[in-house]
C-alpha angles and dihedrals in degrees: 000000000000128000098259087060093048098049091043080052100049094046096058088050097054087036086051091050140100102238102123092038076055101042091042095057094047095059091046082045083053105038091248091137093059116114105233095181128315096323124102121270116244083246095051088048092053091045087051090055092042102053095045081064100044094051105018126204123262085254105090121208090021110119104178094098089058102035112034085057087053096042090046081049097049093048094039095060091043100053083043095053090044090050089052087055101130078212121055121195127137122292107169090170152062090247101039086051094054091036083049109047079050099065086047116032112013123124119245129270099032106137130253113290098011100126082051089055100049082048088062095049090039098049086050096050096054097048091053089038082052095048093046091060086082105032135101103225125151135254096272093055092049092050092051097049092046083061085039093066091040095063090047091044095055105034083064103048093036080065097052114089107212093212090071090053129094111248117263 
């Protein structure tokens, strides 16, 4: 196997799976495709996203067009979720949001420290999502961050239990 096989293989496993479907039906589980005034919805961020992958621009190796939409949706679901906290208190970062939305939100039965541990994947993945807006990376690169994200994405809001959020 080289590299280049593995990555060609990986890519058709995440490209064959069912991560935006996932993603998708827990932000309408969630009420993240709901319009609260004239911003973008999490999931219309996601389909924008989506869809600059699945037709690129003409400009090869920009991948603006793919990862500021993901990045605006990662951070969009997470600062709704936080302002349908039933509790409010401060969370000025990316830890302190996730901890707290699990003291608040999570479903039952997660294990201990698993809100710390998404923080830790979340706060990565924006950084590298926030250093590729001005990168030049190829295709393959794009692709992965953008599963990336949607790993990240939907291990988050798989752990929210709607029940513990305020309504839309």
């Amino acid at each position: 196997f080289t590299v280049e096989n593995v990555e060609a293989r990986l890519r058709q496993i995440f490209e064959r799976s069912p991560l935006v479907e996932q993603a998708a039906s827990a932000m309408q589980r969630l009420g993240l495709d709901a319009q609260v005034g004239i911003r973008r919805t999490p999931l219309q961020l996601l389909s924008e996203a989506q869809a600059a992958l699945e037709q690129p621009s003409l400009q090869e190796g920009a991948p603006a067009s793919v990862l500021i939409p993901l990045r605006e949706c990662l951070d969009s679901t997470i600062a709704e979720l936080l302002r349908r906290r039933r509790v409010q208190e401060p969370a000025p970062k990316i830890g302190d949001k996730l901890t707290s939305l699990g003291r608040h939100c999570a479903r039952p039965g997660l294990p201990a420290g698993h809100f710390e541990h998404q923080a830790a994947d979340a706060e990565r993945l924006l950084n590298d999502l926030s250093a590729a807006k001005q990168a030049t990376m190829r295709r393959e690169r794009q692709t992965e961050l953008f599963y990336r994200g949607l790993l990240v994405l939907n291990a988050l809001l798989e752990s929210i239990d709607e029940a513990l959020l305020r309504p839309t």
